[in-house]
Backbone bond lengths (Angstrom), bond angles and torsions (degrees), N, CA, C in turn:
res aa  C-N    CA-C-N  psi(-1)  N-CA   C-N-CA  omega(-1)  CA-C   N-CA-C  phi
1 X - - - 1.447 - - 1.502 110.54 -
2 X 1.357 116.21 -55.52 1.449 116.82 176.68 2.012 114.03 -58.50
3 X 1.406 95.02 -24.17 1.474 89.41 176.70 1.580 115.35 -75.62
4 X 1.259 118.20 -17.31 1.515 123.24 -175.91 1.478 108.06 -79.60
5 X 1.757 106.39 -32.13 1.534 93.50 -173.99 1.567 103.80 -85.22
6 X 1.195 106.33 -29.75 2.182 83.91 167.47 1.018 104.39 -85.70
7 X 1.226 160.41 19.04 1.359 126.91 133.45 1.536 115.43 -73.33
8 X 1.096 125.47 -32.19 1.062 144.44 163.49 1.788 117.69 -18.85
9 X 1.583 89.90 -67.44 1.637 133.76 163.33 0.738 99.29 -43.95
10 X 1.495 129.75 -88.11 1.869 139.49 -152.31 1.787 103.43 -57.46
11 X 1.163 106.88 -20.80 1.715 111.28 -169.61 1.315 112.21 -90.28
12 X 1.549 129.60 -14.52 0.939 138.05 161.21 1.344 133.02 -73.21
13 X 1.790 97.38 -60.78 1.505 109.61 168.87 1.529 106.20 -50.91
14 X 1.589 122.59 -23.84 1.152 104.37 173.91 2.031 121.23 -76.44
15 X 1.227 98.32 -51.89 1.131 103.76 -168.02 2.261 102.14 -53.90
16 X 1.429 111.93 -24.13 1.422 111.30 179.55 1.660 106.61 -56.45
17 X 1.712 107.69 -43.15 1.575 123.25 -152.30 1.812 92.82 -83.18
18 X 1.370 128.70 8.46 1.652 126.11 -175.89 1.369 70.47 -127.19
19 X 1.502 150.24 -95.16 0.968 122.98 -145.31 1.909 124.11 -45.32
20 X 1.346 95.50 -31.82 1.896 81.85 163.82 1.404 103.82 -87.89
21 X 0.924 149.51 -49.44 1.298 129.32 -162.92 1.769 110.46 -40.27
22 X 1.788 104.26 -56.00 1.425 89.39 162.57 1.370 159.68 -73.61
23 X 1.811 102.24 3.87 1.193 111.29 176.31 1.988 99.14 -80.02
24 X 1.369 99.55 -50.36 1.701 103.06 -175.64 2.035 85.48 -52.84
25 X 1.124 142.69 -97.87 2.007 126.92 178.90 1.466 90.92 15.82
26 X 1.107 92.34 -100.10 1.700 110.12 -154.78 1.729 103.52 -37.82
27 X 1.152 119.32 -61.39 1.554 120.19 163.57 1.660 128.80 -0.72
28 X 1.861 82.15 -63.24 1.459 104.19 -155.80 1.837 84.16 -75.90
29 X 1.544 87.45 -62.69 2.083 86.33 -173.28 1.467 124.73 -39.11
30 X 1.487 105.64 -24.79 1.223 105.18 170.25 1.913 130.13 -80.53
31 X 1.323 98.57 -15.41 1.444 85.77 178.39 1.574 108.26 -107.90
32 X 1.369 115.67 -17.88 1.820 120.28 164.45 1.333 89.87 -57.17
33 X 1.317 150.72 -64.71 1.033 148.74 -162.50 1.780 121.31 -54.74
34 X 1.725 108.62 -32.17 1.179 114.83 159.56 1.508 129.69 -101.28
35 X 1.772 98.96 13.58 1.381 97.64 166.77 1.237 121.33 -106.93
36 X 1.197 102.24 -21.27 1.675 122.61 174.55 2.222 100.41 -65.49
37 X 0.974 92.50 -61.58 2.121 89.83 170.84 2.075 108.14 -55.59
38 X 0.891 110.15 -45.64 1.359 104.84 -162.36 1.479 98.83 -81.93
39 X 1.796 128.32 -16.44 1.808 90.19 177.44 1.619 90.18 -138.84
40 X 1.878 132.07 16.61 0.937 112.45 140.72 1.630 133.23 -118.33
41 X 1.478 107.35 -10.53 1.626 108.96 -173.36 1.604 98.08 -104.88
42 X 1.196 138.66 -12.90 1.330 143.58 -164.71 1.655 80.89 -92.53
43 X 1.808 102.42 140.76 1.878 103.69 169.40 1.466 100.13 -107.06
44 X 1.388 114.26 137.00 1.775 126.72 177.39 1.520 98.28 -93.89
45 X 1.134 92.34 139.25 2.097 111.99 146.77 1.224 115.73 -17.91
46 X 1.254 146.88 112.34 1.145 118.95 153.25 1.502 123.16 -83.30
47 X 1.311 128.78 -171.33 1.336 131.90 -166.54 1.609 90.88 -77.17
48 X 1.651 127.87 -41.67 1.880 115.64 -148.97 1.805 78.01 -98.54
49 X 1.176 125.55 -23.88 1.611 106.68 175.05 1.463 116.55 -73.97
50 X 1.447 125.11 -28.59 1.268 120.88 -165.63 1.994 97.48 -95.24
51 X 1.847 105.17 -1.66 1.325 106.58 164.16 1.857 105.03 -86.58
52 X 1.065 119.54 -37.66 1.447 84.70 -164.04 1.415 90.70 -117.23
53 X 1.073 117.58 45.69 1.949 115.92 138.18 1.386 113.26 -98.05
54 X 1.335 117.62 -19.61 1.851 123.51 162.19 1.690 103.98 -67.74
55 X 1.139 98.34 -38.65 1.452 108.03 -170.65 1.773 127.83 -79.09
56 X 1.527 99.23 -17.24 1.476 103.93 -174.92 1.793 105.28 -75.51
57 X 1.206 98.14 161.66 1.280 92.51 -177.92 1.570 106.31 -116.19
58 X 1.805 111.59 162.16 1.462 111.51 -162.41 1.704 117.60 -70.44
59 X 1.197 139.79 156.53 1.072 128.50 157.73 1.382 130.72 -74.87
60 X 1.276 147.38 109.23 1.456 147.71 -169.23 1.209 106.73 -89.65
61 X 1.091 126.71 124.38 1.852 111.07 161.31 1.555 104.93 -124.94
62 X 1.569 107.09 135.48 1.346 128.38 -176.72 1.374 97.51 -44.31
63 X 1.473 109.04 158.94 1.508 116.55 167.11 1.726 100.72 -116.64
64 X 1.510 78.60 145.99 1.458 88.62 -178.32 1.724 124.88 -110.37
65 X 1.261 82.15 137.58 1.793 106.73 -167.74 1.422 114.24 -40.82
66 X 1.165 161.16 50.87 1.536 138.11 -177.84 0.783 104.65 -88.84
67 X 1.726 93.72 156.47 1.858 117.12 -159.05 1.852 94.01 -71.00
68 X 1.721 106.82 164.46 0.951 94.42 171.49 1.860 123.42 -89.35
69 X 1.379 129.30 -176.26 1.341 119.07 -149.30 1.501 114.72 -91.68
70 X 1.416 107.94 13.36 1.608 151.16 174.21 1.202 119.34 -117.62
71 X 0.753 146.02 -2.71 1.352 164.15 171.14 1.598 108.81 -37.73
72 X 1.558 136.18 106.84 0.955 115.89 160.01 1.765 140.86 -44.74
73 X 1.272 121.72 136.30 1.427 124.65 178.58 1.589 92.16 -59.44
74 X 1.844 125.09 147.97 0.940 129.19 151.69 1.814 117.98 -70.82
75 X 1.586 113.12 134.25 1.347 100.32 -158.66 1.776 109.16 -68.46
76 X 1.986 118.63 165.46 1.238 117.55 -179.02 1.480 95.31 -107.90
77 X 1.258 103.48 133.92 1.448 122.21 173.38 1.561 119.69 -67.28
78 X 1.405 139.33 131.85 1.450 124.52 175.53 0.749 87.52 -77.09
79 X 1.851 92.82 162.71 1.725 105.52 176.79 1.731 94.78 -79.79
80 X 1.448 87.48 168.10 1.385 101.41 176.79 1.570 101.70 -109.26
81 X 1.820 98.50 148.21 1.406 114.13 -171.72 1.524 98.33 -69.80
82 X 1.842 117.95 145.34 1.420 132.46 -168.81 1.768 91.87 -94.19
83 X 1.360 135.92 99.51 1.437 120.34 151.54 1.515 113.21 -33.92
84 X 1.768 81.60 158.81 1.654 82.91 -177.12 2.160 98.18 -82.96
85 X 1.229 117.12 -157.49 0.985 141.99 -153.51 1.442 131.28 -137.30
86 X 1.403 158.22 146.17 1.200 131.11 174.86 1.474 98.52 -115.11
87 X 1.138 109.95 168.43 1.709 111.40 176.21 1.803 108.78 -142.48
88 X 1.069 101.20 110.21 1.398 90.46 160.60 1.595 136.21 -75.67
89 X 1.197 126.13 145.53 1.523 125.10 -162.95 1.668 105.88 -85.26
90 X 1.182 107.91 139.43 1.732 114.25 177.56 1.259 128.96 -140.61
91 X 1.024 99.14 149.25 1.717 114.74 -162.79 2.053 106.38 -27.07
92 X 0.944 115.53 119.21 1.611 104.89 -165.41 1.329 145.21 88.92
93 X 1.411 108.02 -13.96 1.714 123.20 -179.84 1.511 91.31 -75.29
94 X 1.033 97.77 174.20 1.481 139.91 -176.07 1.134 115.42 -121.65
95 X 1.417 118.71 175.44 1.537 103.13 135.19 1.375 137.75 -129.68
96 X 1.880 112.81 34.50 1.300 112.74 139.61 1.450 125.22 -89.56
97 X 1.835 114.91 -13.53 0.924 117.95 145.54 1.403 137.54 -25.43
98 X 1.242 124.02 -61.59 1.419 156.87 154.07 1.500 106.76 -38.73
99 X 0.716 108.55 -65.57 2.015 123.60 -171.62 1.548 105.64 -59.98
100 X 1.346 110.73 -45.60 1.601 119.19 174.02 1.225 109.44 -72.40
101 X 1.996 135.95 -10.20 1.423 106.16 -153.70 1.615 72.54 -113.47
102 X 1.552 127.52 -16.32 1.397 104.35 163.50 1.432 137.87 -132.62
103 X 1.781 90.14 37.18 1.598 102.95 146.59 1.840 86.22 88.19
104 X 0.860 140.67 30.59 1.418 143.74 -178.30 1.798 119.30 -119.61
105 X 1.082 117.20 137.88 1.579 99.70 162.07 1.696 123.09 -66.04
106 X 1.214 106.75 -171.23 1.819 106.67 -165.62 1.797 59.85 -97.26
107 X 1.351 147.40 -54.80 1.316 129.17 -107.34 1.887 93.54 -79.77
108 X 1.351 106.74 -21.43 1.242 118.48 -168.93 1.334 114.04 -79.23
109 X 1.523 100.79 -48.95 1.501 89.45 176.90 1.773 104.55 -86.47
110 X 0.564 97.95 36.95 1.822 100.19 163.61 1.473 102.39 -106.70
111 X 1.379 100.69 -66.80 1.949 101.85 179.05 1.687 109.65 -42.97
112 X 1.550 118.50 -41.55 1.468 110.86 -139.97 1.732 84.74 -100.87
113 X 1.389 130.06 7.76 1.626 120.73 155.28 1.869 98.61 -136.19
114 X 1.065 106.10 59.41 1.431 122.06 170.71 1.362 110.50 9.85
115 X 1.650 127.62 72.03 1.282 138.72 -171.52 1.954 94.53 -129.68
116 X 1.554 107.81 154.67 1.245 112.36 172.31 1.523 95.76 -132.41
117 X 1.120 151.53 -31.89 1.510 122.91 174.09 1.795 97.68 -103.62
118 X 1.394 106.01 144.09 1.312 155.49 -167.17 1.542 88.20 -82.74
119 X 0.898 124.11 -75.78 1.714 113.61 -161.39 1.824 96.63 -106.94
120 X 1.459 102.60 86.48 1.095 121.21 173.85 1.586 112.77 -152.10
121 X 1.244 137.81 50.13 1.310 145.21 -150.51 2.000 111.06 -123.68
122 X 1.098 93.88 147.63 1.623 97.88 -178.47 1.536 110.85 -121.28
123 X 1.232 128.32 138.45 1.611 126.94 154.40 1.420 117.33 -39.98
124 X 1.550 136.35 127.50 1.028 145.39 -144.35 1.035 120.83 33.84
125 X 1.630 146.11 28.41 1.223 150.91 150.44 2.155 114.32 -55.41
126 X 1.779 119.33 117.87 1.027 106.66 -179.92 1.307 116.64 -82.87
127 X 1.251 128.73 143.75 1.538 128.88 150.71 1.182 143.40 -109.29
128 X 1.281 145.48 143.30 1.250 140.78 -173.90 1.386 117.01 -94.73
129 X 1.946 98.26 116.22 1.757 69.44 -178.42 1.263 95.93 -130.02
130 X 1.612 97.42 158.39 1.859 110.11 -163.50 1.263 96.90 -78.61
131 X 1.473 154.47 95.37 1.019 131.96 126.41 1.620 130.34 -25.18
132 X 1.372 120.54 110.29 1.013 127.28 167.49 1.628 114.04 110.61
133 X 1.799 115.09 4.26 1.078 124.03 166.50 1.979 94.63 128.41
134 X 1.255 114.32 176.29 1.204 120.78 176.69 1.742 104.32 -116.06
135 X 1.603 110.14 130.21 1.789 108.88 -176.48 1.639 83.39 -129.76
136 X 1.663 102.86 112.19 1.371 85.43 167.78 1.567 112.89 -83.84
137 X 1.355 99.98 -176.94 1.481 91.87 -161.41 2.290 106.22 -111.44
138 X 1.267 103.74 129.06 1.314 110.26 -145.78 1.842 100.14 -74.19
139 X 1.273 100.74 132.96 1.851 113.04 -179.22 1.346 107.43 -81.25
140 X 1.838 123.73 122.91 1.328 127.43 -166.30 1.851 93.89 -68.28
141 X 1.023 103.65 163.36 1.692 109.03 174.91 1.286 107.89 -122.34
142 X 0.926 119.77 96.00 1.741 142.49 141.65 1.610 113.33 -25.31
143 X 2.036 103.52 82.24 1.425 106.40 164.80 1.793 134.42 -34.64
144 X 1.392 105.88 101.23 1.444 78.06 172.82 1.495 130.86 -76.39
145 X 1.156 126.35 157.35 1.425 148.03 -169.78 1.239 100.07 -101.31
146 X 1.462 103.06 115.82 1.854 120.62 178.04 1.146 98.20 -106.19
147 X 1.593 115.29 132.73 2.000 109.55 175.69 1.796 104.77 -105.52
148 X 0.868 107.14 96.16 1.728 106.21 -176.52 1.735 104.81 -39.23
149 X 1.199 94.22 124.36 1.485 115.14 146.86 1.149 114.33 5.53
150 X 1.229 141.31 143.78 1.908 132.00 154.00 1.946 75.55 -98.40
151 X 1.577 91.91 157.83 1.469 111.30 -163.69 1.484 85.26 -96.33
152 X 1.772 105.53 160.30 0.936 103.04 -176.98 2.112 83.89 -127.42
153 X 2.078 83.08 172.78 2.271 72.30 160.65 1.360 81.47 -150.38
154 X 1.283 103.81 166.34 1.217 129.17 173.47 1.606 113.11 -85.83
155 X 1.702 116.53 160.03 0.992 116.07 -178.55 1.673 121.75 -90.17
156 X 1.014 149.92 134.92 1.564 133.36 156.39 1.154 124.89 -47.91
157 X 1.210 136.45 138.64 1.314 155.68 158.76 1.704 112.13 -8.68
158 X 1.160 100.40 -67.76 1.224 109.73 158.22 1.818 157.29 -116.32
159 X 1.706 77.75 54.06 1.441 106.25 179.84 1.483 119.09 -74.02
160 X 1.519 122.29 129.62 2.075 99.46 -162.66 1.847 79.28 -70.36
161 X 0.840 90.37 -160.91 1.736 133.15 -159.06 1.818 92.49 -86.92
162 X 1.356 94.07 148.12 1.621 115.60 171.55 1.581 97.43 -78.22
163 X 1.259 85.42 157.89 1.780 94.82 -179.87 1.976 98.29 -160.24
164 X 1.225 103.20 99.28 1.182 125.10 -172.05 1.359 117.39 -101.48
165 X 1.660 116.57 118.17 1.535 112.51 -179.28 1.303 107.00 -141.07
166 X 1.228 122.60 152.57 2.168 126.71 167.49 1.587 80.43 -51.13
167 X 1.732 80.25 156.82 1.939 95.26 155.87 1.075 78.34 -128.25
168 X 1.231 137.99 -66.92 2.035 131.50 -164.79 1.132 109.64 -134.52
169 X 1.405 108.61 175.54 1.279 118.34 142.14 1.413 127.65 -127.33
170 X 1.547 107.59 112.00 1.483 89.50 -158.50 1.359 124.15 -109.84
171 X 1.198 128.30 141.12 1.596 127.36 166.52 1.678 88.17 101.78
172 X 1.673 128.55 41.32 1.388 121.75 175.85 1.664 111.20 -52.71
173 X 1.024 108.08 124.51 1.739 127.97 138.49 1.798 82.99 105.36
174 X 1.141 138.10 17.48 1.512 130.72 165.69 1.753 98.45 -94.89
175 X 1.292 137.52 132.01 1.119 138.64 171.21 1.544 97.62 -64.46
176 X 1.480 120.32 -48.25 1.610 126.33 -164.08 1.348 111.37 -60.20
177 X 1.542 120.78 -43.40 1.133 138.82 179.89 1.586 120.83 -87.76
178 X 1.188 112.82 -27.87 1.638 110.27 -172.66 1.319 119.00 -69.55
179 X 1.243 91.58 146.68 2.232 102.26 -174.53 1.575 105.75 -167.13
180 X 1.160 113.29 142.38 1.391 121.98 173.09 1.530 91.61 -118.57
181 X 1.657 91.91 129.39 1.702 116.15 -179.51 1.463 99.73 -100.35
182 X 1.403 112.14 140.79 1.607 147.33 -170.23 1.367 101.00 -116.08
183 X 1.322 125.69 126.24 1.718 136.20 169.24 1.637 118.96 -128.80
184 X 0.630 157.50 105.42 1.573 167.47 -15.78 1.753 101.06 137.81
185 X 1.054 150.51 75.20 1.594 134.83 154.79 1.458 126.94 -101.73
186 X 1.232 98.02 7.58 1.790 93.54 147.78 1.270 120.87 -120.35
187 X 1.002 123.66 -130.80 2.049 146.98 167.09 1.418 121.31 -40.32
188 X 0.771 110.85 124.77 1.706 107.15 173.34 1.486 108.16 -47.94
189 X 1.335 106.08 158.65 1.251 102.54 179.36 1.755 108.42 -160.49
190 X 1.185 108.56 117.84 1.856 102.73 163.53 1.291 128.63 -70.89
191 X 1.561 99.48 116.82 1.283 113.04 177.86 1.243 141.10 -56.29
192 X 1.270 99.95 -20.30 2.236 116.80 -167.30 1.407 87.36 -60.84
193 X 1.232 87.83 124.19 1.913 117.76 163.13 1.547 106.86 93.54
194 X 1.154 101.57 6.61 1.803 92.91 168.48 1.414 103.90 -90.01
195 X 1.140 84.25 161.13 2.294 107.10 -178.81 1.389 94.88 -117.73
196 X 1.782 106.71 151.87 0.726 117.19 165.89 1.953 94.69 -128.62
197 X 1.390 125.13 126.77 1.153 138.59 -149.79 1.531 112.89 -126.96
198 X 1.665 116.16 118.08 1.601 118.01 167.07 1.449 109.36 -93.02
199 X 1.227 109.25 162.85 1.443 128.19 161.87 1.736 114.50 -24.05
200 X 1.572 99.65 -55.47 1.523 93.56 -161.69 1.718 110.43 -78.90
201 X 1.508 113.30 5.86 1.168 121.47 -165.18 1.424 122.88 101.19
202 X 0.893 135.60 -1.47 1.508 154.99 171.87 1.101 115.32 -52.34
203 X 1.697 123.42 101.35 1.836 100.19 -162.84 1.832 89.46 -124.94
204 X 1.282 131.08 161.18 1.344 152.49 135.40 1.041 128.99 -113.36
205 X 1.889 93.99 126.04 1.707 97.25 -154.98 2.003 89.65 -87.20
206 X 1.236 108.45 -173.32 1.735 99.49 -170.38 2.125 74.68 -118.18
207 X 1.351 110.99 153.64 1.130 129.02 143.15 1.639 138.92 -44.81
208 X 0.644 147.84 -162.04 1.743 142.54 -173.73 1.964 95.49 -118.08
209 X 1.178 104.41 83.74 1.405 102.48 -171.16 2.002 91.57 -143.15
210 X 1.033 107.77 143.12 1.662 131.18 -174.18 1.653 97.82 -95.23
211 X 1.320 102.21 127.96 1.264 107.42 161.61 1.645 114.70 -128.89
212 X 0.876 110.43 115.51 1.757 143.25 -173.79 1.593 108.14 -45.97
213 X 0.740 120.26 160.61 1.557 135.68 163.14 1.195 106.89 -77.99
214 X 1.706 123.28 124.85 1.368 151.62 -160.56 1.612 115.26 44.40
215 X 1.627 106.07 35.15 1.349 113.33 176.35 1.587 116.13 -102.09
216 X 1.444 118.29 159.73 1.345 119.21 -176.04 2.236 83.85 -127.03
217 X 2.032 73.01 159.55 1.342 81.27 174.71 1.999 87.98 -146.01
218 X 1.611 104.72 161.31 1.713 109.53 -157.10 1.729 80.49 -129.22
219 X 1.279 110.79 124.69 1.672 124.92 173.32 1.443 92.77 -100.95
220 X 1.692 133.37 102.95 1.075 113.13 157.31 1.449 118.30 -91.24
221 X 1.426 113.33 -176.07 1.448 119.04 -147.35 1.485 109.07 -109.77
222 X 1.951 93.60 -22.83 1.687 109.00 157.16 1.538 139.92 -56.40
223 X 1.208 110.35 175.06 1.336 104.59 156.85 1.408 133.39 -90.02
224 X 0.891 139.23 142.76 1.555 136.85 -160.99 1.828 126.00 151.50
225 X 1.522 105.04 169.43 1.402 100.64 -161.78 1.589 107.71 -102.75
226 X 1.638 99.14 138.41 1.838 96.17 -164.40 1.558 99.18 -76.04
227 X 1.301 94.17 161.05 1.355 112.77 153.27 1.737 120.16 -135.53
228 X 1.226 117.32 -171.32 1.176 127.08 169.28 1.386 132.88 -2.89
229 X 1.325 103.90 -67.55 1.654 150.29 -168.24 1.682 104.73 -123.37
230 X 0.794 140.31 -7.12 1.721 132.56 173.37 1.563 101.65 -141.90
231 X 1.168 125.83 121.21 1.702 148.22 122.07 1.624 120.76 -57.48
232 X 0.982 98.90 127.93 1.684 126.99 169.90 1.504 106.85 -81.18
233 X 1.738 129.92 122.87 1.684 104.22 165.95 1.479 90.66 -95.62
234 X 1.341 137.17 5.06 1.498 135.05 -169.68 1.801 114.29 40.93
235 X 1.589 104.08 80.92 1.453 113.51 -174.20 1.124 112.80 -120.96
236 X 1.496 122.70 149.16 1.559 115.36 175.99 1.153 128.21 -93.37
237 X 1.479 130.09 11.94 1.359 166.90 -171.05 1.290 142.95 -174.93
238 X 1.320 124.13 137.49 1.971 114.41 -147.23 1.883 89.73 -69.99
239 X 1.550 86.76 172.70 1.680 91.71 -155.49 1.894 93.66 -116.95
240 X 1.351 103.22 -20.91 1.520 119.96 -168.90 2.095 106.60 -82.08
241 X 1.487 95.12 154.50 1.725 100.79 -174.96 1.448 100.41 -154.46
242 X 1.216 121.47 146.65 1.408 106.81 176.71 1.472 112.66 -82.10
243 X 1.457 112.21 136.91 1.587 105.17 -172.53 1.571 107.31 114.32
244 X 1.197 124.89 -18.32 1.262 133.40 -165.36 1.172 123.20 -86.40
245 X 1.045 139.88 111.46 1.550 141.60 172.01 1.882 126.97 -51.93
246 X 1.383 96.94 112.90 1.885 89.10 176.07 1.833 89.78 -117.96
247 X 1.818 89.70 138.15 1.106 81.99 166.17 1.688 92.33 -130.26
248 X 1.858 88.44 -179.41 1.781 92.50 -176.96 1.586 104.60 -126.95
249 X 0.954 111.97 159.03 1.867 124.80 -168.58 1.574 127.59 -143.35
250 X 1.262 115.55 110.36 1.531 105.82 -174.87 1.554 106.36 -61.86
251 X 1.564 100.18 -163.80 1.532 79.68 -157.97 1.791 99.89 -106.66
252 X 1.150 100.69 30.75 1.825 120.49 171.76 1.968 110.07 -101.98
253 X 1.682 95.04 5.58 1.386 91.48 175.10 1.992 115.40 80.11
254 X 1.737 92.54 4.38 1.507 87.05 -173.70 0.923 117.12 -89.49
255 X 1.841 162.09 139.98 1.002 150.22 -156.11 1.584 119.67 -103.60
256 X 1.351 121.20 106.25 1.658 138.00 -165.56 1.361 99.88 -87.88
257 X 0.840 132.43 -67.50 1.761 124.42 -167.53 1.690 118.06 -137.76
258 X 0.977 86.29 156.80 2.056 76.55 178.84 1.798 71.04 -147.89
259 X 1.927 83.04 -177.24 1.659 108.62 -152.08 1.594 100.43 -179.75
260 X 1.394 113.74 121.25 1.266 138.15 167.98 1.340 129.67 -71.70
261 X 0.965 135.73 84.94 1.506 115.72 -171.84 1.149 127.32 -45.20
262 X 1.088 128.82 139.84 1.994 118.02 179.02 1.665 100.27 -97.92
C-alpha cells in the first residue's frame, strides 16, 4: 500500500515538472518569436527617410470660386436678323447651285427676285438671296367704301299722278350756295332717268331716288354726297344766271316743268 502511494507521488511531481517545462517552451518561443519581427522582418525609419518626411513640403490646392446660389444669369443676346445678300451669276451656276452655296431654297430665291422658271439664268445676272428664308412683305388693304343705296318705294295702284314743279332757285351764280328746289303735289314718283336741263345744254340726270307726295328735293350745283333730300350735280362752277331757263324732263325726253330764274 505504501508503495502505491509513492509511486503515486513520483508520477505527479512528474507530470507538474512537464507541465512547467512547457509553459517556460512556449515562453521562450514566444518572445524569440517577437524578437526575431521587431529587429529583423519589421522595416525601421531610416535617418535620410525620416529626413525628407520633415523635409517634404505640404500640398495646397487652390479653392475654387463658385458663383453664389443667387447669382445673376449672364444676359442671352437675340439673334440678330441675317440681311439678305446679292449674288452675281457665273459662268455655270445654276440655281440650285446657288441655293446650296447659301443654304437657301431655289423656292425663295425665286419669290424674293420675283422669277418663276428656275433654269432661266444669265452670266452677270443679280440675285437676291434671302438669307434666312424669304418673308414677303404683306400689302395694307384699302377698305372699300360702299355708299348705300338712297331707298326707293314703289307707287300704289292707285296713287294720282306726280305733279312736279321748280319752287326756286336759290343762291344763283354762288357755286357754295346754288340749288334748284324740286316740289312734288301729287304721287310719288322715281326719278332715275330724269334731266334736269340749262340753256347751254347742260343736263343732270337724277339717280333712282323716290320723291313722295308734298316732298321737295335740292339739286346742288356743288360737289358732294347725295342724300335723301339733296343731289350733288358735282360742278366746278355755278351753273345758274339770272334770266336763265331750267327746264325738267322725264326720262322719255318729255318736258314737265321749266323755271326762269329771277
Amino acid at each position: 500500500m505504501l508503495l502505491s502511494n509513492a509511486r503515486y507521488t513520483m508520477n505527479a511531481r512528474r507530470m507538474l515538472l512537464y507541465l512547467a517545462l512547457n509553459v517556460l517552451v512556449s515562453i521562450s518561443a514566444t518572445w524569440a518569436a517577437l524578437w526575431m519581427w521587431e529587429n529583423w522582418i519589421s522595416p525601421r525609419p531610416t535617418a535620410a527617410t525620416a529626413t525628407q518626411t520633415a523635409n517634404a513640403t505640404p500640398t495646397v490646392f487652390a479653392p475654387i470660386n463658385l458663383p453664389p446660389p443667387n447669382a445673376t444669369p449672364f444676359p442671352t443676346l437675340p439673334p440678330q436678323p441675317r440681311e439678305p445678300q446679292i449674288h452675281t451669276v457665273q459662268t455655270g451656276e445654276t440655281m440650285g447651285f446657288i441655293a446650296q452655296l447659301y443654304d437657301v431654297s431655289v423656292e425663295d430665291i425665286l419669290a424674293a427676285n420675283n422669277l418663276t422658271d428656275p433654269n432661266v439664268l444669265s452670266v452677270g445676272q443679280q440675285l437676291i438671296i434671302p438669307i434666312g428664308g424669304f418673308e414677303p412683305t404683306p400689302i395694307p388693304v384699302t377698305p372699300l367704301v360702299t355708299v348705300p343705296p338712297i331707298p326707293t318705294a314703289t307707287s300704289p295702284a292707285n296713287a294720282p299722278a306726280p305733279n312736279l314743279s321748280f319752287r326756286e332757285v336759290r343762291g344763283a351764280g354762288s357755286l357754295e350756295n346754288e340749288a334748284v328746289v324740286i316740289a312734288n303735289a301729287g304721287g310719288p314718283v322715281n326719278l332715275a332717268g330724269w334731266t334736269l336741263r340749262a340753256e347751254n345744254g347742260a343736263a343732270y340726270t337724277f339717280p333712282a331716288i323716290t320723291l313722295f307726295e308734298g316732298g321737295i328735293i335740292n339739286v346742288h350745283t356743288q360737289v358732294g354726297q347725295d342724300t335723301v333730300i339733296d343731289l350733288y350735280w358735282n360742278q366746278p362752277q355755278a351753273m345758274w344766271a339770272p334770266g336763265q331757263l331750267v327746264l325738267l324732263a322725264d326720262p322719255n325726253g318729255n318736258l314737265i316743268a321749266r323755271y326762269t330764274v329771277p
